[in-house]
N, C-alpha and C positions, 0 to 999 in steps of 0.2 A: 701574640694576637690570638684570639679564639678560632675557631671555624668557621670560615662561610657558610651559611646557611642557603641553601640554594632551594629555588622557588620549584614548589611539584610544578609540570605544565598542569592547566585545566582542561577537564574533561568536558567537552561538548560532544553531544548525540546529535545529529540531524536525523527529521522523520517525517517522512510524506504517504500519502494512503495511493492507491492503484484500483480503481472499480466503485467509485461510490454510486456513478450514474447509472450503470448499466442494468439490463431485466431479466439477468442469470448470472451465475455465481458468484463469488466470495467475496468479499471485500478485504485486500492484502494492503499489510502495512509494514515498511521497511524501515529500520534503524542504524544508523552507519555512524561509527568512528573514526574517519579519516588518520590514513597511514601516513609516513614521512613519503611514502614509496605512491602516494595516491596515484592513480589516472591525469592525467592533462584532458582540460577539452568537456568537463564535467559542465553539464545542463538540464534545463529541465527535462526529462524524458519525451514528453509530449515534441520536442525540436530537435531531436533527433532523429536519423533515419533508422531502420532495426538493426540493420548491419552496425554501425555503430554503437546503438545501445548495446548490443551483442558485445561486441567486443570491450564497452566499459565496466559491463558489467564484472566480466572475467577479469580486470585487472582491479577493481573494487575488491572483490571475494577475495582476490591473492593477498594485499596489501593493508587491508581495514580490517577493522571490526567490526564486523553486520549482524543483522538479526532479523526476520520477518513474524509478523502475525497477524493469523489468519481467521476472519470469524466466517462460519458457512451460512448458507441462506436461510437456514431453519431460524438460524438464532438474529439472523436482519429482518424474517420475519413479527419476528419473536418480540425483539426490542427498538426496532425501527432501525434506516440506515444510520442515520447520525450515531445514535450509542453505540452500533455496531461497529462504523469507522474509529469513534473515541476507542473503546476495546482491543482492538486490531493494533493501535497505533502504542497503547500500554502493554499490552502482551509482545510486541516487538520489542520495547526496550526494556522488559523484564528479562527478555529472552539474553538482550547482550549484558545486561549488568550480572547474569547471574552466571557468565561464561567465565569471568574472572573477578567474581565477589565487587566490581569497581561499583561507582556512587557519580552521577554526573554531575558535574559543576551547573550544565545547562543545557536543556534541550530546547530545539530550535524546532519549532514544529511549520511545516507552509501552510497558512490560511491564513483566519481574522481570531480563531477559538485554537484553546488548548486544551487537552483532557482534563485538566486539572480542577477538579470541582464534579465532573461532568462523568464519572464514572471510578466508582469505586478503588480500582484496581492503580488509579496513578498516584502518585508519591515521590515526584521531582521535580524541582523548578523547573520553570518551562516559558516559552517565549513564541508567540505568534509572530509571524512573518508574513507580509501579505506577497506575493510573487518569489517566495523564497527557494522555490524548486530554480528558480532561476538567478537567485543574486548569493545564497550559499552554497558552497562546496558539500558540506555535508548533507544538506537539504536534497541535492543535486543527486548524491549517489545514493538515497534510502528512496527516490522516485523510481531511480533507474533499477535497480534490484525488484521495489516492490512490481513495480509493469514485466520485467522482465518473467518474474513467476508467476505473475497473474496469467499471462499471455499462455505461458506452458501450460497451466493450470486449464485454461479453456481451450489449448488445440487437444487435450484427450479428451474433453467433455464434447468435442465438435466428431470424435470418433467413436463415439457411443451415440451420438444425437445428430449426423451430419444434415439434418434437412433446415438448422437454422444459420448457418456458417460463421461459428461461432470463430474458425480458425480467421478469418476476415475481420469480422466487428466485435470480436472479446464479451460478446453479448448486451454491447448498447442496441438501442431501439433502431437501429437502421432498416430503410424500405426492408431490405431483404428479410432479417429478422422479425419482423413484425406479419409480412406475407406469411411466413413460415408458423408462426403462432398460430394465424387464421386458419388456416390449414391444416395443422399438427394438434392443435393445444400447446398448455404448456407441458414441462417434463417437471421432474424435480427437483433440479436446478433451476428453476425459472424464482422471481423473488414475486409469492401473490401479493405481497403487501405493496406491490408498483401497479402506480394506477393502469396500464394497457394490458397488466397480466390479468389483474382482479379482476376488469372488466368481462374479460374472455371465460375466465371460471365462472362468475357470476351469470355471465349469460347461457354458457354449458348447464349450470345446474340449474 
């Protein structure tokens, strides 16, 4: 008899972005390959408590393949949020394909869009999921990764900046943050290209 030829498994990416809404920093995109050894109890980020995402996190990074990317505000202002998200979301799984030269079968992106068309940089089939932070596993874990450094990412900017409480609301428009604009201005983390920031620069100047 000849050799069994046994089937490679397929390589799927899950990848969800963390900060598209908010009127200060980055907009982070997380890319996960789920391990044999994954996390139990993976969800959307957003329904989870922090303690939890906390500890998902850290069993994600031990047992997968992850990767994030990150575009800074200069460059959201630069090419608006959407390109900016598209970018984030390509720069995070160039990050993991280029960890171990791999090629994915399919990336699973959560929304209605995929980067694919939509910025330069993408170059792998790809697959829209509408609520997919919440019905795919690996969708699951590139939400949780990406929120969980976004978060970090804006409690040091809340320690250079503490008068808009970024370590609280991650820099969405909340009462407080928006008080704190009127009163502060913006810093340079703020994103002028949103309309509540413009307005405040435009009135200043």
């Amino acid at each position: 008899m000849g050799a069994v030829m046994t089937r490679q498994a397929r390589i799927v990416i899950g990848v969800d972005e963390a900060g598209r809404g908010p009127l200060a920093g980055p907009v982070v995109a997380g890319a996960v390959i789920l391990g044999r050894e994954a996390p139990e109890g993976l969800d959307d980020s957003k329904r989870l408590s922090p303690r939890r995402r906390a500890e998902l996190e850290t069993g994600i990074k031990a047992s997968c393949r992850w990767s994030l990317g990150v575009v800074e505000v200069d460059e959201i202002d630069r090419i608006n949020i959407f390109a900016a998200t598209m970018k984030a979301m390509a720069l995070a799984v160039a990050g993991l394909c280029a960890q171990d030269g791999l090629c994915p079968d399919e990336v699973l992106i959560d929304g209605n869009l995929t980067p694919a068309g939509r910025t330069p940089l993408w170059q792998w089939p790809a697959r829209a999921i509408v609520g997919g932070d919440a019905l795919e596993p690996a969708i699951s874990a590139a939400s949780i990764i990406a929120k969980e450094h976004r978060d970090r990412l804006m409690h040091a900017l809340a320690e250079r900046h503490p008068h808009y409480g970024w370590e609280r609301n991650a820099g969405y428009g909340t009462p407080e943050h928006l008080e704190a604009l009127r009163c502060h201005g913006p810093t340079s983390h703020h994103r002028r290209s949103f309309a509540p920031v413009a307005q405040l620069v435009l009135f200043a100047d």
